[in-house]
N, C-alpha and C positions, 0 to 999 in steps of 0.2 A: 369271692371268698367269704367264707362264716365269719361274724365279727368273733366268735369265741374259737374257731377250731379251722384251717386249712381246709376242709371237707374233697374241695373239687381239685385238689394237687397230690395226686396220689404217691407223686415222689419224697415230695414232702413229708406226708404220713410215713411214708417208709421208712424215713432218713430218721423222724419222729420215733419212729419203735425201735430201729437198730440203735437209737444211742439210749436205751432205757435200758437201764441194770435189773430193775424190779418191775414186772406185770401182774397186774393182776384181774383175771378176766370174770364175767358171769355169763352163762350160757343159759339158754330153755332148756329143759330137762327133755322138751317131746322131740325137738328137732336138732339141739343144738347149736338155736342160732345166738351170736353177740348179740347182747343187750348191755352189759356194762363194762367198764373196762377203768383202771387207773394206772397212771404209768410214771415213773420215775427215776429218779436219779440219786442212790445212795451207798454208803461204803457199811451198813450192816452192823456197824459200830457206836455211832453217834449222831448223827442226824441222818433225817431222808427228807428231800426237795419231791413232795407231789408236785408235778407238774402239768397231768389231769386225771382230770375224774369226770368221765363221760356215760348217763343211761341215756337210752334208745327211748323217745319218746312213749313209746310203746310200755316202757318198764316201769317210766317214771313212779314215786307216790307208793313204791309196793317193796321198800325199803333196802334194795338193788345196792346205793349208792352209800349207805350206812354197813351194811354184809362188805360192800369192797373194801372199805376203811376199817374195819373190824380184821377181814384177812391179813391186811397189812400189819396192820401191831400184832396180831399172832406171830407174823414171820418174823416182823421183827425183834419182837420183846421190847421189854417195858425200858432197855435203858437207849432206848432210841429216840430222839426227839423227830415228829412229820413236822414240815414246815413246805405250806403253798400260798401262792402270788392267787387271792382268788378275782374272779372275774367279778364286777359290781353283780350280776344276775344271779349267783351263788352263793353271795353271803351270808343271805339267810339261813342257807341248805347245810353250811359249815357251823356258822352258830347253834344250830339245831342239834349238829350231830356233835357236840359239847365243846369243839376246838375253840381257843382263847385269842382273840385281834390282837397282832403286834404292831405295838406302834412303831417300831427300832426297825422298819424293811425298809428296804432301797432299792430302787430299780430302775435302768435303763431299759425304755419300752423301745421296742423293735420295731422298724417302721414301716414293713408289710409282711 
């Protein structure tokens, strides 16, 4: 298994997407294949829980994962706070793209 993502448990992934309220995907324009994808958990209201935000190696670096978090505050407008659990490998990627480290999160990690 991916230390960041399920990869090889397809049921998983599945169970993964059917409980996500909010997708938001990016496609190739020539083929339409996935290269990005962000998925989450929110009531449209008052916060959204990112819970990921996946490019396809292939996309990376060509601002794929900035466009996905850009569509999300489109949808969901400014009185909505995103809040995500990032993986140590991503935190640059979130610093960059202007989101602010909270110190006040809690989390019981899951244990496979």
């Amino acid at each position: 298994m991916d230390a960041i993502r399920p990869v090889e448990d397809e049921a998983r992934l599945a169970a993964m997407l059917a409980g996500a309220n909010l997708i938001v995907t990016a496609r190739r324009a020539e083929d339409g294949k996935l290269i990005g994808i962000s998925r989450s958990i929110t009531d449209f209201s008052w916060v959204c829980y990112l819970a990921e935000l996946a490019v396809s190696a292939e996309a990376q670096k060509l601002g794929i994962g900035q466009g996905l978090l850009a569509e999300m505050r489109r949808i969901l407008g400014s009185g909505v706070s995103i809040v995500l659990q990032s993986v140590p490998e991503a935190v640059g990627f979130y610093q960059r793209a202007g989101m602010k480290p909270a110190s006040d999160t809690f989390i019981y990690r899951r244990k496979q």
